[in-house]
C-alpha positions in Angstrom: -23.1 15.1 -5.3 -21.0 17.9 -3.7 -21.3 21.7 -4.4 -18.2 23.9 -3.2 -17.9 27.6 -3.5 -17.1 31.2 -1.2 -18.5 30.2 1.9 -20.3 27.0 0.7 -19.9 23.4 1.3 -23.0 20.8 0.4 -23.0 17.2 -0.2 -26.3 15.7 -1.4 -27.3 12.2 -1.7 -29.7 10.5 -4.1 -32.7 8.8 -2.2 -36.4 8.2 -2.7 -36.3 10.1 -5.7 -34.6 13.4 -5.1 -31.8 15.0 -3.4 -31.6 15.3 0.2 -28.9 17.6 1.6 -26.2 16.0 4.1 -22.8 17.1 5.1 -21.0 19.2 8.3 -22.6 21.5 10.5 -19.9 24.4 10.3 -20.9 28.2 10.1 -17.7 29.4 8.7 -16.4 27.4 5.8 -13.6 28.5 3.9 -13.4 29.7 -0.2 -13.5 26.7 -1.6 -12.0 26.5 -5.8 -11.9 23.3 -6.3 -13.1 19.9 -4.8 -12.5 16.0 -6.1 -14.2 12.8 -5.0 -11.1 10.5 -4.1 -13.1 7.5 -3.2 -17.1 7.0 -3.1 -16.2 7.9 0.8 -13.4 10.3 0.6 -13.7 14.4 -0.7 -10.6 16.4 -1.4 -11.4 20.5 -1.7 -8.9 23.0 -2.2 -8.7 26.4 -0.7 -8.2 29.8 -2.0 -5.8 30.5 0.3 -3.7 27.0 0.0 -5.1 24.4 2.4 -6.4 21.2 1.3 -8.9 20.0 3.1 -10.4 16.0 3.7 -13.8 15.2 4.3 -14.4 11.1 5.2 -18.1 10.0 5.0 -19.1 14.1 5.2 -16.9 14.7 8.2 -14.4 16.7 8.3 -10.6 14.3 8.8 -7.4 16.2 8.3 -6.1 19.8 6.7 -2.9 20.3 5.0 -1.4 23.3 4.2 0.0 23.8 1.0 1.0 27.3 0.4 2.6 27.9 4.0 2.9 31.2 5.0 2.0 32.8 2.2 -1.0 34.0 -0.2 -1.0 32.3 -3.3 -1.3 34.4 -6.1 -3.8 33.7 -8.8 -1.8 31.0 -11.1 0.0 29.1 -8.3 -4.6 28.7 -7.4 -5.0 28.2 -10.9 -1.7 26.1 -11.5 -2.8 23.9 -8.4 -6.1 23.3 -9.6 -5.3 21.9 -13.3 -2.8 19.5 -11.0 -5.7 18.3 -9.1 -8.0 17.3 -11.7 
């Protein structure tokens, strides 16, 4: 399970009857809007600010930027995440 927000990034797994928190170590994470499991392995989250970010086995693999240069305004974010899901 995976929880994604302004500042927040936790992954939890199911073991011995409850949830146990894993994921990065990272102090500064960005504003996360949306996030997708691609495999049971592999997390896609999207950025407010345009970046897509991949997480492999909770660590963190590659960035893309999406929107370069530029702040998105609120559809192209909103627009982006209906795409995604």
């Amino acid at each position: 399970m995976s929880v994604v927000g302004d500042g927040v990034f936790k992954m939890y797994r199911y073991t011995d009857g409850g949830l146990r928190q894993f994921a990065m170590q990272r102090a500064d994470f960005p504003h996360f809007v949306s996030h997708a499991w691609f495999t049971s392995d592999l997390l896609l989250a999207g950025t407010i600010d345009g970046r897509l970010i991949v997480m492999d086995s909770a660590e963190y693999r590659r960035e893309y930027t999406i929107f370069p240069e530029t702040q998105p305004d609120s559809r192209s974010v909103s627009h982006f995440a209906s795409v995604s899901a």
